[in-house]
C-alpha positions as CSV (number, residue, x, y, z in Angstrom):
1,X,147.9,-9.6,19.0
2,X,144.4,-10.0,20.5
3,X,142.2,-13.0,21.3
4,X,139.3,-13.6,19.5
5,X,136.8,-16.9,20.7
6,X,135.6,-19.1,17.8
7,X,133.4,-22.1,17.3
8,X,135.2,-24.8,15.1
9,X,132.6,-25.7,12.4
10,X,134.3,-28.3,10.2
11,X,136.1,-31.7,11.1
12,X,140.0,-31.2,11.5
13,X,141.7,-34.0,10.1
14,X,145.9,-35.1,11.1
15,X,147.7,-33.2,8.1
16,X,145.6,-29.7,8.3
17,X,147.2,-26.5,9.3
18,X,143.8,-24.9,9.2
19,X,140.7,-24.8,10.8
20,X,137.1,-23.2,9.5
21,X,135.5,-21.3,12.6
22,X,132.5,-18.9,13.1
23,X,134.1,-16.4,15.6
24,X,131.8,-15.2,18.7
25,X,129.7,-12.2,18.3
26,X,129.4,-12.2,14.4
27,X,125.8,-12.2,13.5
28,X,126.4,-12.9,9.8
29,X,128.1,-16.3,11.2
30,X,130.6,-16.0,8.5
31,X,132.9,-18.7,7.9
32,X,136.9,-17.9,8.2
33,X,139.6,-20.1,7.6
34,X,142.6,-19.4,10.3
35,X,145.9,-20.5,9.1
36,X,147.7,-22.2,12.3
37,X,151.5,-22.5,13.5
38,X,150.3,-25.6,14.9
39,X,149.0,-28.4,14.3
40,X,145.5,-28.1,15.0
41,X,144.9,-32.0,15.3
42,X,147.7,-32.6,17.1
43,X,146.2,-29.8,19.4
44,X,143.2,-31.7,20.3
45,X,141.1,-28.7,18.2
46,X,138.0,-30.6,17.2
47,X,134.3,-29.7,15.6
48,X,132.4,-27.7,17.5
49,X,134.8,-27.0,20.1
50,X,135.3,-23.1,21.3
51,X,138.5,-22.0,21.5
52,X,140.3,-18.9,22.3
53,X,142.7,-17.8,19.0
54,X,145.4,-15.4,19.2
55,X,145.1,-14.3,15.3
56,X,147.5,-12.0,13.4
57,X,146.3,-10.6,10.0
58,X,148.8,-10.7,7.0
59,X,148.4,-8.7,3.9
60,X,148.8,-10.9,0.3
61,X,148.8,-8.5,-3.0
62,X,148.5,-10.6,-6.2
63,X,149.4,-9.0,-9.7
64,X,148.3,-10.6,-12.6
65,X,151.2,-10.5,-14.8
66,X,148.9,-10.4,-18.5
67,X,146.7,-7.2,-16.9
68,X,148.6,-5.7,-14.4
69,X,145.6,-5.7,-12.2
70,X,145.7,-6.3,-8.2
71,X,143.9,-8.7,-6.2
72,X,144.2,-8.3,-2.2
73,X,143.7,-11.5,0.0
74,X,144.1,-11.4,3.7
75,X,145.0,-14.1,5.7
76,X,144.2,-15.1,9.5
77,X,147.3,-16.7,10.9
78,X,147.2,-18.3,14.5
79,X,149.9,-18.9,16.5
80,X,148.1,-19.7,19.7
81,X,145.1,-21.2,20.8
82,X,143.3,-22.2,24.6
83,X,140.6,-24.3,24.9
84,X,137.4,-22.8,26.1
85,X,134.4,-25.4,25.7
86,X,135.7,-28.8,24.2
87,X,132.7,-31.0,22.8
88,X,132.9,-34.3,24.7
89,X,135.0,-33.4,27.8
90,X,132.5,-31.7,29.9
91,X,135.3,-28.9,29.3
């Protein structure tokens, strides 16, 4: 698993196990949801913070049962995070 930096763009609240981030580097600034192990809020992960996320991709095949036909979703899962800049800690 690698380490990709993001910027958290939407408020975290104490029952998610997801954050929305913009990762570093993407020019499109294309918004991702990353599924975490954690709890983010508990973590002290907060908008506009940048954090380091070690991010695995899983694979999801859906098959409508009327048509047969298959969707494919995949998923961002984090089981890791480190703080890089946090917004309001001089951090």
């Amino acid at each position: 698993m690698k380490f990709y930096s993001a910027v958290i763009i939407e408020s975290i609240h104490p029952n998610d196990q997801s954050v929305i981030v913009i990762f570093e580097g993407d020019k499109r600034k294309q918004h991702f949801e990353v599924h975490c192990k954690f709890n983010p809020y508990q973590h002290k992960l907060r908008k506009w913070d940048v954090w380091h996320f070690k991010i695995r991709w899983e694979s999801e095949i859906f098959i409508d049962k009327k048509t047969n036909k298959k969707s494919y979703f995949t998923h961002l899962k984090c089981d890791e995070a480190i703080p890089i800049h946090q917004a309001g800690n001089g951090k």
